[in-house]
Phi, psi and omega in degrees: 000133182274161179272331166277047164244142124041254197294352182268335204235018160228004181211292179321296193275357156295291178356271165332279174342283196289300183331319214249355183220003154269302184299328202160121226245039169255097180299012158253039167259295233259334190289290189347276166347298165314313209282274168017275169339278177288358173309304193302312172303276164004277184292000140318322203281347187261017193239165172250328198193183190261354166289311178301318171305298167335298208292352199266004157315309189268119171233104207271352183173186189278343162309299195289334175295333183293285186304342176288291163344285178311319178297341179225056179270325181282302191318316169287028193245274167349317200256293179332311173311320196264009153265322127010258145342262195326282180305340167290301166311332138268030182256340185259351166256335167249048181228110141340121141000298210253019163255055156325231243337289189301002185265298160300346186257356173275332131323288196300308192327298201315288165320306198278324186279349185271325200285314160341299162258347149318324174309289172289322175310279194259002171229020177300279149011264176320317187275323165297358201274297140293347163305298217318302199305288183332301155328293190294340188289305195290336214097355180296213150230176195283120150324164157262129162257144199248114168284102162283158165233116207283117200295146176289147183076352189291340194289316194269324190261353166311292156332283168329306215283325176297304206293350179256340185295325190281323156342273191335304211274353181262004223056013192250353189280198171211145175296173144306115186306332209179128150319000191260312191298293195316313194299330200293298214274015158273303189271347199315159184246013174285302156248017147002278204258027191178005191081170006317177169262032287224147193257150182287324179307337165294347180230342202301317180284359185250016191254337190216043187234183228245358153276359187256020185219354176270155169319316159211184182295148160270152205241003182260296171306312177279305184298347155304327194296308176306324191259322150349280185326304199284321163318289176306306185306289209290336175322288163329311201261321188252337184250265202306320193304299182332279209300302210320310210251006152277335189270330196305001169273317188305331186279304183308281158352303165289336179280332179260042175081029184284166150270108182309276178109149186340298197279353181276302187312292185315322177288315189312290171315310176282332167316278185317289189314319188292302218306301189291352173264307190300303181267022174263279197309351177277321174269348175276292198298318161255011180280308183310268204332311163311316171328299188280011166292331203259033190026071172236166160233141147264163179271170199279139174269323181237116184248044186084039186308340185247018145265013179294127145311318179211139165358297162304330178300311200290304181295344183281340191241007178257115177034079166327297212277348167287330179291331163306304189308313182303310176276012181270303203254012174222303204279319180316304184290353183280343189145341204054264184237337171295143148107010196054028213247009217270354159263011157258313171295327160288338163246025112320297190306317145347291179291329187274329196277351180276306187273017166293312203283348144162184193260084144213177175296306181308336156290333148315329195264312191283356170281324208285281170005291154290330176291334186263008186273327167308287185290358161273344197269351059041330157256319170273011161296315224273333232241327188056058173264358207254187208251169180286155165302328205277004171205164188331292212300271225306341202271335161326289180287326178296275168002315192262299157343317161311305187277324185295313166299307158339295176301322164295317162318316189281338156341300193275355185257338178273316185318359172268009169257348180301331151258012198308336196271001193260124176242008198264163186291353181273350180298340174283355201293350197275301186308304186302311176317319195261010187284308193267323174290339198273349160260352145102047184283322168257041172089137180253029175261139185303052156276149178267137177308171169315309168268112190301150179261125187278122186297339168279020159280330153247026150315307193261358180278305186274026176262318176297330167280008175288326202278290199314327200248356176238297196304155204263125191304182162258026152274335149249026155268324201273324194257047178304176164294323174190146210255143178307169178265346171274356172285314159313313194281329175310315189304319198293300187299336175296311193310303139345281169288326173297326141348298145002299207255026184258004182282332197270134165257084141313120190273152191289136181307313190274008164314318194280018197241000000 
């Protein structure tokens, strides 16, 4: 179920919404409620309609129970992770200090079962892919590839789900009270399926804190949630939806071998660069707001990221909270910054967070990219080559430098769908091709490729970027000392329109990781 639907924003969150701060003030109604609630969401997306849920019901022998099953095979996917999970994590708070052995292997269990499917989901694929090559390579003949279909979210409540095991096993965590609070803080479905990335220790204490015991809602709390919500739809609807569908001829074009050409490449990439903020950070933005209807707070995921000064700068303010899990839980235990290894324990960690976002090479090349963009930039700071903050020019040019690498970066992470059905080393070949018209290698006069480039495309390009390098995000519009009242009236009105916009269905980008 999308949060820009309909049957969700007219029918699913009123639902909840009265149920959950009406039906009953008792907190295992509201954990109960939730966890329910998000089963329900979750398990739209393998359903068309509630006569199809339903029908999954009717159970006449073990053939329909077989077929019942499979239709709720990712939620049972989901919930088996988070049972898992759960029971380990108390097999490791009541296994004695000092019966270490049994403490790692209940860890280790915990781990192998999360990386495991994630693992069989989204890199099965991939890896046959590379036998296959290897064989045919030896003289052999091609495997058969087993196409998967990849559960939404897994990448993200995997990640959660490790993170509390490890927690647990480190000690710094506070246990679940009850299998209902753990079930809760896996599935809610405000970031379920896209982030934040969110640690149990961020909710455990709002589950039980003097908002889950009130009668009703604080209404100070819902118009953040509401202007949140409405921030994000216009990010989404009126902005990210635009480009996707001004830049997608251009994409289309390069897949079936068109040549772009300077004015092409450029419109194609940048397009891509606002396109991949607005609507991520547009669904990160409507993940908070949904929190704060259910008096949850989520962490903030997006800070102006594309005002980043330098590379390191870009990760403290780009999908926050993945970037915390990689150094908590990769680049620290790989070593950190000790031992003189810290250019290595940094493009590990790079590279494995590029092959988080999905199984092909160009993502990799684009993990390889930041790592290598850190650590150069780790050397000439070390060098004091890089220009000052401290006054306009430098602070400027660091910024546009900034962003120019980025956007070269981002070639390679959209160009891996241009061949996505592909796993083979030719699959990077689209990024470089776009690589070299955007340095004007296939000529620099400004021609449109075979598919003309539409001018209110940049027209919206160069509005995001006014928005991105001047306006204040939206964790500080909403969480001013007090929000205007024309700022309330404008959202009612964004909403409004995005309502409008809801029969065109973009799907949100980071669904597919």
């Amino acid at each position: 179920m999308l949060f820009n639907s309909h049957e969700f924003v007219l029918v699913f969150l009123p639902m909840v919404f009265i149920l959950f701060w009406y039906g009953g003030r008792s907190l295992r109604w509201r954990l109960g409620l939730l966890t329910a609630a998000s089963y329900v969401f979750y398990s739209w997306w393998q359903f068309q309609s509630w006569s199809d849920v339903i029908s999954t019901f009717r159970i006449r022998g073990l053939g329909d129970l077989a077929e019942s099953l499979w239709r709720w095979r990712f939620t049972i996917v989901m919930i088996l992770s988070s049972t898992i999970d759960y029971w380990a994590a108390r097999g490791i708070i009541h296994t004695p200090a000092e019966r270490l052995s049994r403490r790692k292997l209940l860890l280790g269990l915990s781990l192998t079962a999360n990386l495991g499917l994630l693992g069989f989901f989204k890199y099965f694929g991939f890896f046959e892919r590379i036998l296959s090559d290897l064989i045919e390579f030896a003289g052999g003949g091609p495997l058969p590839i087993i196409s998967m279909v990849l559960p939404v979210g897994i990448s993200f409540y995997t990640f959660e789900s490790m993170s509390y095991v490890i927690d647990i096993y480190r000690g710094v965590a506070t246990p679940a009270k009850s299998y209902l609070d753990y079930a809760c803080f896996i599935s809610f479905f405000p970031h379920l399926v896209a982030g934040p990335i969110i640690r149990y220790s961020d909710i455990l204490h709002q589950f039980r804190d003097v908002n889950w015991v009130r009668k009703g809602p604080d209404w100070e709390q819902i118009d953040k949630g509401l202007l949140f919500l409405s921030i994000g739809m216009a990010k989404k609807l009126l902005i990210a939806d635009r480009l996707a569908l001004g830049i997608q001829p251009l994409w289309d074009g390069l897949r079936s071998g068109q040549e772009l050409g300077l004015l092409g490449s450029w419109s194609a990439v940048l397009g891509y660069t606002f396109r991949i903020y607005f609507d991520f950070s547009g669904y990160s933005d409507m993940a908070v707001g949904l929190g704060h209807i259910f008096a949850v707070r989520l962490p903030q995921n997006f800070n102006s990221p594309y005002k980043a000064t330098d590379p390191s700068d870009f990760w403290r303010r780009w999908h926050i909270t993945l970037s915390a899990w990689l150094r908590d839980y990769l680049y620290f235990p790989l070593g950190g910054n000790r031992n003189g290894r810290q250019g290595r324990n940094l493009m590990l960690t790079m590279l494995l967070g590029g092959f988080w976002h999905g199984a092909a090479w160009l993502f990799l090349i684009w993990g390889g990219w930041h790592g290598f963009l850190l650590l150069a930039f780790h050397y000439v700071k070390k060098r004091g080559w890089v220009l000052s903050n401290g006054n306009v020019i430098g602070y400027w040019v660091n910024r546009q430098v900034t962003f120019l690498l980025i956007v070269i970066g981002w070639v390679f992470f959209r160009a891996a769908d241009v061949r996505a059905g592909e796993l083979g080393l030719l699959s990077i070949a689209p990024a470089f091709q776009v690589l070299a018209s955007m340095a004007g290698l296939g000529g620099t006069e400004l021609r449109s490729p075979p598919v003309m480039v539409d001018g209110g495309l940049w027209i919206l390009i160069v509005g995001c970027w006014f928005w991105c390098n001047f306006a204040p995000n939206s964790s500080q519009l909403v969480y001013c000392s007090r929000i205007p009242r024309w700022q309330t009236v404008l959202a009612g009105a964004t909403m409004g329109i995005c309502l409008l916009r809801f029969g065109v269905s973009v799907d949100f980008l980071y669904f597919r990781f």
